[in-house]
N, C-alpha and C positions, 0 to 999 in steps of 0.2 A: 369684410367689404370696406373699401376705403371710398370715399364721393365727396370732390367738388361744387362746393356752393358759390356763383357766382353774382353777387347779387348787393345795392348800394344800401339799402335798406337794412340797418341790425335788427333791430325789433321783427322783421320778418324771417333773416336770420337765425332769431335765435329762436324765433315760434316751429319754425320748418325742424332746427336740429330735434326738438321734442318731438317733432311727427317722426322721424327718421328714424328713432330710438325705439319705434316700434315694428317695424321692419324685421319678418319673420329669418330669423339667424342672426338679427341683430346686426350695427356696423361699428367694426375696428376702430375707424376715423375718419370725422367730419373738417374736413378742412373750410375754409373759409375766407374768399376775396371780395372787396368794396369796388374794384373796377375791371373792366375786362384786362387790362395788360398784369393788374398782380395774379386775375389768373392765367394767365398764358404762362408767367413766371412760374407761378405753381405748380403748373401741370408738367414744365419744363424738372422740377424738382423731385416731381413724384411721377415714375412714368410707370405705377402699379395701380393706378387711379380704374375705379370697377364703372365711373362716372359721373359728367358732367352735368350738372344742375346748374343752367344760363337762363339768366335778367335779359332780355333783348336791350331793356333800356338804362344798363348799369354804364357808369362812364367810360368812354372810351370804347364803347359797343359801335357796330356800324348796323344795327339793327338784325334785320335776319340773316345779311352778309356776314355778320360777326359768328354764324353757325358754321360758315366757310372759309372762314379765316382761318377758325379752330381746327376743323378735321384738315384743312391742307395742313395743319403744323404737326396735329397728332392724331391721323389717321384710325388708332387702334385703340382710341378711347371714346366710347359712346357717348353721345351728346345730349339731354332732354331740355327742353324748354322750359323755364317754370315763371311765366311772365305774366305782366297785370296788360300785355296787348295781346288781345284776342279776336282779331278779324281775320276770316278764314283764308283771305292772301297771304296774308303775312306768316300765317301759317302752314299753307302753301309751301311759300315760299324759303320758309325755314326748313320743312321739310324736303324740300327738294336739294338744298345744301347739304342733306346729309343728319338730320336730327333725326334722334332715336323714338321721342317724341314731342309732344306737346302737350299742355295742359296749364290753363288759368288759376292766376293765384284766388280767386273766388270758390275755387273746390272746398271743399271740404277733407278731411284729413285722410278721411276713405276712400274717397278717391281721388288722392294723390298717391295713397301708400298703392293701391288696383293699378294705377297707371303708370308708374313707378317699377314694379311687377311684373307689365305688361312688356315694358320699354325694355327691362335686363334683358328678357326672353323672345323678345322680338321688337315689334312696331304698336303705339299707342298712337289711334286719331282721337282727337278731344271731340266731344258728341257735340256741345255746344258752335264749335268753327264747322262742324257739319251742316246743323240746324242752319245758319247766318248762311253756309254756301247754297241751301236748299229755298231758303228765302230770297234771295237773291235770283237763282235763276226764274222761280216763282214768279216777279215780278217783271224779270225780262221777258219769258218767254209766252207769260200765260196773262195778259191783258186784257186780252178779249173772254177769258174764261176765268170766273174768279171762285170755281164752283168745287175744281181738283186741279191740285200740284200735280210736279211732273216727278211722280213717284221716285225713279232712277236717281233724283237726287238726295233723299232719303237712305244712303245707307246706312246700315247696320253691318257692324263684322260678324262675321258667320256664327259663332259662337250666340251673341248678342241677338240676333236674329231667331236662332234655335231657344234660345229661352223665351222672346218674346212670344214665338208658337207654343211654349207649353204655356206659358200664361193664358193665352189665350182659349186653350182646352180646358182651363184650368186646375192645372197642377198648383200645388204649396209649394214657397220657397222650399221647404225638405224634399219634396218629391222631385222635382228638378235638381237639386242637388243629388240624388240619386241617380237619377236620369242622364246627366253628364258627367256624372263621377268626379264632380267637385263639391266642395267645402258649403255650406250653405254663406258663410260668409261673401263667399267671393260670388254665388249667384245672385245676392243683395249688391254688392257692385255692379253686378250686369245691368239687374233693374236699374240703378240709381242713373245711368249712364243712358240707358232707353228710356227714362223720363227725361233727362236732360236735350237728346236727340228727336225726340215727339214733342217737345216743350209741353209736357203735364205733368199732375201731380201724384195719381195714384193709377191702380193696375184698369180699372173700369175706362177709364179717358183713355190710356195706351192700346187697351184693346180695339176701343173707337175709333181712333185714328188711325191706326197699324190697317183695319180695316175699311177704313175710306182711302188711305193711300196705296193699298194692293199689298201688303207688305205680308199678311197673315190671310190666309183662305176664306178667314170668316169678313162678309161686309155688312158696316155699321150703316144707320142714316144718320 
């Protein structure tokens, strides 16, 4: 696997290369650009690139436009975000350019490596630009009620969603990794991403809210 790191920051640079190194199969080579145009160069260089890891705000970026800039130039190299702005427009808004994902440099290494993972094999929403978009409409639309959100804005990916229902029945992380026939590792990212989207800290507050927003069968007071 060959990836693109676009980003003005070394010191983050070279913290992200140690996360990368863990990366199950491991990657060939970390290439490495300080402004958007030496990666354009770069990518111009290496057209076997597996993907792109973009700074929205590295120099010579045009912010989430610069997700668009990219895929119009190279189309057939996936794009992920891995940036310190994390407001769900701009997120949005990168995503609608064509980003494979998104996700704040505030993650943690596990779930950048989850999201990362997510991104090769399809599409990563970052739980956190959820949470902000579900708060938002929160207070647009529900002023007069400050009692319950408007659930629909609350998603979960389906996946995500189905673990949070065996939490909720109470299954062990082992038993749900059974259950969906993955890795217990990776059902610990699920979790960790459904705290982050419920903004709590452990499984008891997830169930509570899962259950006051409609999300899981069972309802909390």
């Amino acid at each position: 696997m060959k990836i693109l790191h676009i980003d003005h920051h070394v010191l983050f640079r070279e913290g992200l290369r140690r996360v990368l190194q863990q990366l199950p199969g491991g990657v060939d080579e970390i290439l490495e650009a300080g402004s958007f145009a030496d990666g354009l160069r770069l990518a111009a260089q290496c057209r076997d690139l597996d993907m792109v890891l973009l700074e929205l705000k590295s120099p010579g970026s045009e912010g989430a436009g610069s997700v668009k800039v990219f895929r119009q130039r190279y189309p057939y190299i996936p794009v992920m975000v891995v940036s310190s702005e994390e407001d769900y427009r701009v997120m949005n808004e990168a995503m609608g350019y064509g980003a494979r994902g998104f996700i704040g440099k505030n993650s943690t290494g596990l779930m950048f490596l989850s999201a990362l993972s997510m991104a090769l094999s399809g599409i990563y929403m970052p739980p956190q630009s959820l949470w902000q978009r579900g708060m938002a409409v929160w207070n647009e639309n529900n002023r007069n009620d400050k009692h319950r959100a408007d659930t629909r804005e609350y998603r979960l990916t389906p996946r995500q969603l189905h673990v949070l229902r065996c939490m909720a029945a109470g299954l062990s992380i082992k038993e749900i990794a059974g259950t969906i026939n993955r890795a217990e590792g990776t059902v610990k990212a699920h979790v960790a991403a459904i705290y982050q989207t419920l903004h709590v800290n452990n499984r008891m507050d997830a169930v509570r809210v899962s259950g006051r927003l409609g999300l899981t069968e069972m309802s909390y007071v």
